[in-house]
C-alpha positions as CSV (number, residue, x, y, z in Angstrom):
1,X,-11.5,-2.0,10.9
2,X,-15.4,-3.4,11.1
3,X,-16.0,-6.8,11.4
4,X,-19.3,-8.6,10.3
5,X,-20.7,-12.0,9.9
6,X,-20.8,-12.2,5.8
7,X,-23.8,-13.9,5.1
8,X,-22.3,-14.7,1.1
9,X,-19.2,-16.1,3.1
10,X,-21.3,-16.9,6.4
11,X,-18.2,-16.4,8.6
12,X,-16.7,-13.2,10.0
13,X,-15.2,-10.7,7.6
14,X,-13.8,-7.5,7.0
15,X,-16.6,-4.9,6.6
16,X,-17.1,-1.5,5.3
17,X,-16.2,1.4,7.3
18,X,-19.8,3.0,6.4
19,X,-22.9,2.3,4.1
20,X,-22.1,3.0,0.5
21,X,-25.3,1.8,-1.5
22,X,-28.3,3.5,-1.3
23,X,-32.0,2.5,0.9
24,X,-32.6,-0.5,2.6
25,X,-30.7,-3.0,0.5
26,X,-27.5,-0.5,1.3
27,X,-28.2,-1.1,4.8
28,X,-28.8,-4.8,4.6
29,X,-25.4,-5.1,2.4
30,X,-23.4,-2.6,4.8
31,X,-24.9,-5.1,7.7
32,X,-24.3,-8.2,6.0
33,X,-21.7,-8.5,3.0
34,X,-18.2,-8.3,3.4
35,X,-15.1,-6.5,1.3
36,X,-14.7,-9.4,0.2
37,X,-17.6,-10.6,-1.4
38,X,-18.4,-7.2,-2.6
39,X,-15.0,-7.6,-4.5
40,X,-16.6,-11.0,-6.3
41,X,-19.8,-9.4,-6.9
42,X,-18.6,-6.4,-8.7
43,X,-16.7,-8.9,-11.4
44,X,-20.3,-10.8,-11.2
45,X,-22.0,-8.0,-11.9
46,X,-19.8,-6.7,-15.2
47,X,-20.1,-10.4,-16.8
48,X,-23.8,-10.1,-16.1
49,X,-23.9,-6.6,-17.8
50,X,-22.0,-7.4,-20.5
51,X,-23.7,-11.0,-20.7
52,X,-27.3,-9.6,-21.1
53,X,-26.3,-6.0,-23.1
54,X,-27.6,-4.1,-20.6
55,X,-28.0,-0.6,-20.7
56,X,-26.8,1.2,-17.3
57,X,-28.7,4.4,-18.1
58,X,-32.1,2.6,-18.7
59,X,-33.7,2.3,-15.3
60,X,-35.3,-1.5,-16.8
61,X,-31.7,-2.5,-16.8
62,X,-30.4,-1.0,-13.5
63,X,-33.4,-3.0,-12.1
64,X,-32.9,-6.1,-13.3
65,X,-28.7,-6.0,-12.0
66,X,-30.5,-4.7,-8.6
67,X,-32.4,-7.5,-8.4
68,X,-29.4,-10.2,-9.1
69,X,-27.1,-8.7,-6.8
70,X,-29.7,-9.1,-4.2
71,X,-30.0,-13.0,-5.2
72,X,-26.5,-13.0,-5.8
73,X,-25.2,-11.8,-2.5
74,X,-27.6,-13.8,-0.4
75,X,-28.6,-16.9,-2.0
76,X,-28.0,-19.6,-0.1
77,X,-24.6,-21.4,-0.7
C-alpha cells in the first residue's frame, strides 16, 4: 500500500499503486490525490457532466471536465 500526503484532504492517505491518468496532471494526481478523494471526484465529475450536458466525445467538453477536476482536486479548502 502507498501512502501520500493528499493535498484535497492535506493529510496522509492511501495512494494509488501506479499513475493512471495520462501527462503531467496524471503525475501530479498519482503524487498528490488520494483513493479517497479520487472516489469524491469521480461522483463530482458525473453531476458536473450531467449538470452542464456535456458531451464526452467532443474534445471542448473533455476540456472543460479537465480543467475542473484540476480546480476541483486542488483548490484550496
Amino acid at each position: 500500500m502507498k501512502f501520500i500526503f493528499c493535498k484535497y484532504f492535506k493529510k496522509k492517505l492511501e495512494g494509488f499503486e501506479k499513475p493512471f491518468y495520462p501527462g503531467e496532471i496524471g503525475k501530479k494526481i498519482y503524487n498528490n490525490i488520494s483513493k479517497k478523494a479520487w472516489k469524491i471526484w469521480i461522483h463530482e465529475q458525473t453531476k458536473f457532466i450531467n449538470e452542464n450536458n456535456l458531451n464526452m466525445i467532443n474534445q471542448k467538453d473533455n476540456n472543460k471536465v479537465e480543467q475542473y477536476m484540476i480546480k476541483f482536486l486542488f483548490k484550496k479548502k
